[in-house]
N, C-alpha and C positions, 0 to 999 in steps of 0.2 A: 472619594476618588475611585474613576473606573480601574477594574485591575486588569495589569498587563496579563498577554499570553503567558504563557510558559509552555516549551515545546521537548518533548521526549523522544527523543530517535536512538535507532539501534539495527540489530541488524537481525534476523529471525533468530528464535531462543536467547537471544540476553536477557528477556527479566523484563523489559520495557514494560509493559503492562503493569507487572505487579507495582514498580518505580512510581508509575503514575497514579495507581490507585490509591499508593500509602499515601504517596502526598498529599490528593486530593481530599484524602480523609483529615488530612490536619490543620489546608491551608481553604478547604469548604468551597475545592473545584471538582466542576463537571470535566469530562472526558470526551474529547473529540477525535475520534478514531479517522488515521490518515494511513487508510490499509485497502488497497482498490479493490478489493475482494471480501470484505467484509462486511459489505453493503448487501451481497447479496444472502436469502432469507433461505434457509434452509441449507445452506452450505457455511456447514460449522465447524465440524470435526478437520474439514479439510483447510479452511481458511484460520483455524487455529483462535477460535475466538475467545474461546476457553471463558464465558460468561463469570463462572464463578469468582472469578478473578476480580469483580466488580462489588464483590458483595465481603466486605472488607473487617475481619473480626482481629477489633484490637480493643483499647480503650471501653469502645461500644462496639457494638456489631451496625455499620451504615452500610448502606446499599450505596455507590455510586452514582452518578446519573452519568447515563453517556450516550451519544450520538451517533448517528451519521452510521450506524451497524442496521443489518436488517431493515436496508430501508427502496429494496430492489427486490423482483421475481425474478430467480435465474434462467439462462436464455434470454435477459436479457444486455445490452452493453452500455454500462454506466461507464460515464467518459470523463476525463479531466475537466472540459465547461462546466458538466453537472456539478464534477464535485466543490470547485471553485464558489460557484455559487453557493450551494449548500451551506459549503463552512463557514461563507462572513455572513448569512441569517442565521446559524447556530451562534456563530461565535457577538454578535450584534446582541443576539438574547438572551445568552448567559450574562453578558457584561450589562444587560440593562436590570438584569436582576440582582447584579450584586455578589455573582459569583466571579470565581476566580476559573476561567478556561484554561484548560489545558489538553493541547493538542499531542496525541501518541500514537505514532506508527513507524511502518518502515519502508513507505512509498515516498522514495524521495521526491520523485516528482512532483507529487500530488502536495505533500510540505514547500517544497522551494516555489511551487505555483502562488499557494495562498501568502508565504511571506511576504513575497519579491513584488507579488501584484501583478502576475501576467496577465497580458492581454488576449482575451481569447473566445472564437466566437463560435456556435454551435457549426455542424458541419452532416448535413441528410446522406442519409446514404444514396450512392449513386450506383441505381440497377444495373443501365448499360454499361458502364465503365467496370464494375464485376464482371460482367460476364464479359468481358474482352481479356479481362485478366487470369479469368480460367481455365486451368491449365499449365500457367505458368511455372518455373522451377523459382525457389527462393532464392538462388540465385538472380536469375532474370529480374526478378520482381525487388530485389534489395536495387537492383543494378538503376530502375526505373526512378525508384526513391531517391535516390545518391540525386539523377541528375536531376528530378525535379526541386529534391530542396535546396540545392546548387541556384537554381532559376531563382527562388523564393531567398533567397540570402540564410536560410537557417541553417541548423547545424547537424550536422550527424551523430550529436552526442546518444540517443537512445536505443542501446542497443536491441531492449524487448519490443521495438517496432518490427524488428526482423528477427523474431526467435522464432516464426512461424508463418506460413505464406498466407493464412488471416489474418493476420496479424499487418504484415509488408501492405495485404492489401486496402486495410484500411486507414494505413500511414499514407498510402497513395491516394486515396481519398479524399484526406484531407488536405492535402498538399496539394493535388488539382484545385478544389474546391478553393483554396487559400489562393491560388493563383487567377483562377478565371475569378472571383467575387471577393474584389477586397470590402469589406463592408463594415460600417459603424458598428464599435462594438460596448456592451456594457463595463465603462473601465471601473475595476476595483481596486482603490487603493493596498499599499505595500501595508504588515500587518510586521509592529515592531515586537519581537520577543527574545525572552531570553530560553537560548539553546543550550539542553544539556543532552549528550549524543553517552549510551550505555554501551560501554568498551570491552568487548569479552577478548578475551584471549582463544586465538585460532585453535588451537586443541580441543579446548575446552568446549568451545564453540561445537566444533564437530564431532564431538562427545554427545555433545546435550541434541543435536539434529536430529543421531545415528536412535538415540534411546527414546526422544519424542516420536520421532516416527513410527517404530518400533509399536507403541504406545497407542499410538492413535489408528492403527490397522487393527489392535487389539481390541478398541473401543469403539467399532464397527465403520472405521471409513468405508470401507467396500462397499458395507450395506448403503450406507449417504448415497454413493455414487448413484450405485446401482435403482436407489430410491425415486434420486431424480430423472433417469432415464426410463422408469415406470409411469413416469409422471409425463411423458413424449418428449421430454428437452432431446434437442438431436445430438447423438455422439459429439458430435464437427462441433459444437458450440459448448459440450464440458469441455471438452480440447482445447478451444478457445481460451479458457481460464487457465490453463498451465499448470505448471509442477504435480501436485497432487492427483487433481482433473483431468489433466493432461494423460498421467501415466495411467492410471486406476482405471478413466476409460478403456483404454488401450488395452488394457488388461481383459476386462471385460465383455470387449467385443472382440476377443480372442487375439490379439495384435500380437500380444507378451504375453511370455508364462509368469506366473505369480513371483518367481525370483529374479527374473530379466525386470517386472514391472519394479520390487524392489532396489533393485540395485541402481539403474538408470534414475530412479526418483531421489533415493541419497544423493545421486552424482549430483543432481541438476541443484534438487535443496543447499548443497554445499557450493556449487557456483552462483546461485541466487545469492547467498548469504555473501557471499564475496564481491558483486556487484552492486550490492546494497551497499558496503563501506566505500567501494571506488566512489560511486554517488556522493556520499555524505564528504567524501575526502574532495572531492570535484564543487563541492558546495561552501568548503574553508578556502579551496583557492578563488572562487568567484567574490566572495567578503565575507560569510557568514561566519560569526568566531561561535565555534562548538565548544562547552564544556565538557569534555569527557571525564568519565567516573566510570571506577572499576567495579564491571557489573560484580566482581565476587565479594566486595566488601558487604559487611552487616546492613537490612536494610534502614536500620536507624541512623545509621553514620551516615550513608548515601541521602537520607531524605534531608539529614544537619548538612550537611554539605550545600545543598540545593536551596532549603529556607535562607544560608547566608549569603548565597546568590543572589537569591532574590533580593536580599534588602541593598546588596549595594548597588542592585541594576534597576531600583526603584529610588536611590537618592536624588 
């Protein structure tokens, strides 16, 4: 029998990773990472990829197999079509192998796309249409969005289409492009799994943020940054990627002092991590039934908890 999904969501620093790796050590699944920033290849530290994580010393010492990481040149914009795709020829291949997939991240999005089976089609970018739009204040440019996807019947549920006026601008993009060219599109079926969502407690949470972060400036994210802007990526496009990239640049091409770049990036990591649960809590009221487990319990009891999931959402 092909074996079902099993899907790990959380919210940054709960533990998801480590969740997925035990199990997959037990239950002889691959790892499919649903993290829109972790695709890209040399942006580690800041994308929190934490590799070691994969390479699993218990019982035996196995290495994981896992996906859909590292599989982009930053500078450039891998987008939800891509990763759509991607997932169901990963996840096609594991299951024809005989493994058991398991998909772990905390893009909701890019999760609720692959389950649900949205329909979705590539979208070019549109040179003239940028440059009419430059200039613009993120105001103006959200204001643009609003009514275009008013025209197109869709929703305004995404708030990080307008955390940044590159961001507005190529929600706009797509949303023109969505309106003048309805077009056939590659439909991919809905992807049935059982959901377990790792539950931290908000303190705790901003606890673990405050000291990762902490952690990960120690273990040279600045140098990352700075590595890839050696390399010509243009400031405006780490910017692009956010939180980390976002600030670090800033930093770097003198914007913020190293405690301004600080402090603003906690804020933003701590509001991410909280828009991460609105998502997943926006994803139990549309139908999806989330098993939440408390990411502080032992990871043996949390993995026994999941294996007996599993068997009854496989009777």
């Amino acid at each position: 029998m092909e074996k079902q999904l099993i899907t790990i969501l959380g919210p940054t620093a709960s533990g998801k990773t480590t969740l997925a790796t035990a199990l997959a050590q037990e239950v002889g699944g691959e790892i499919i990472s649903a993290d829109s920033r972790q695709v890209y290849r040399r942006m580690d530290i800041g994308t929190g990829k934490d590799l070691a994580d994969y390479h699993v010393v218990g019982h035996s010492v196995v290495d994981i197999p896992y996906h859909l990481i590292d599989i982009c040149e930053p500078g450039t914009k891998y987008n939800l079509f891509q990763y759509q795709q991607d997932f169901f020829d990963v996840y096609q291949d594991i299951r024809r192998r005989g493994n058991r997939p398991i998909l772990c991240g905390g893009t909701g999005l890019y999760i609720e796309a692959v389950l649900k089976g949205y329909k979705l089609s590539p979208v070019p970018q549109n040179v003239e249409l940028r440059t009419s739009l430059e200039g613009k204040s993120l105001e103006e440019l959200t204001q643009i969005l609003v009514e275009l996807k008013e025209k197109n019947g869709s929703n305004m549920h995404n708030k990080t289409d307008v955390d940044s006026c590159q961001r507005a601008i190529r929600a706009i993009e797509i949303e023109t492009f969505n309106l003048e060219h309805p077009t056939p599109r590659r439909e991919l079926p809905p992807v049935e799994s059982l959901i377990i969502g790792v539950n931290i407690d908000r303190d705790e949470r901003r606890k673990k943020i405050t000291h990762r972060l902490k952690v990960r400036l120690e273990e040279g994210m600045i140098d990352e940054v700075k590595g890839l802007m050696d390399e010509g990526i243009p400031a405006d496009d780490l910017i692009y990627y956010g939180l980390e990239y976002k600030y670090v640049t800033e930093y770097l091409i003198g914007r913020l002092t190293y405690d301004e770049m600080f402090e603003r990036l906690e804020i933003a990591i701590h509001q991410f991590a909280k828009r991460q649960m609105t998502w997943f809590r926006g994803m139990e009221r549309r139908g999806f039934t989330i098993h939440w487990i408390d990411a502080m319990l032992p990871m043996e009891e949390k993995v026994n908890i999941i294996r007996n999931l599993m068997m009854d959402f496989e009777l």
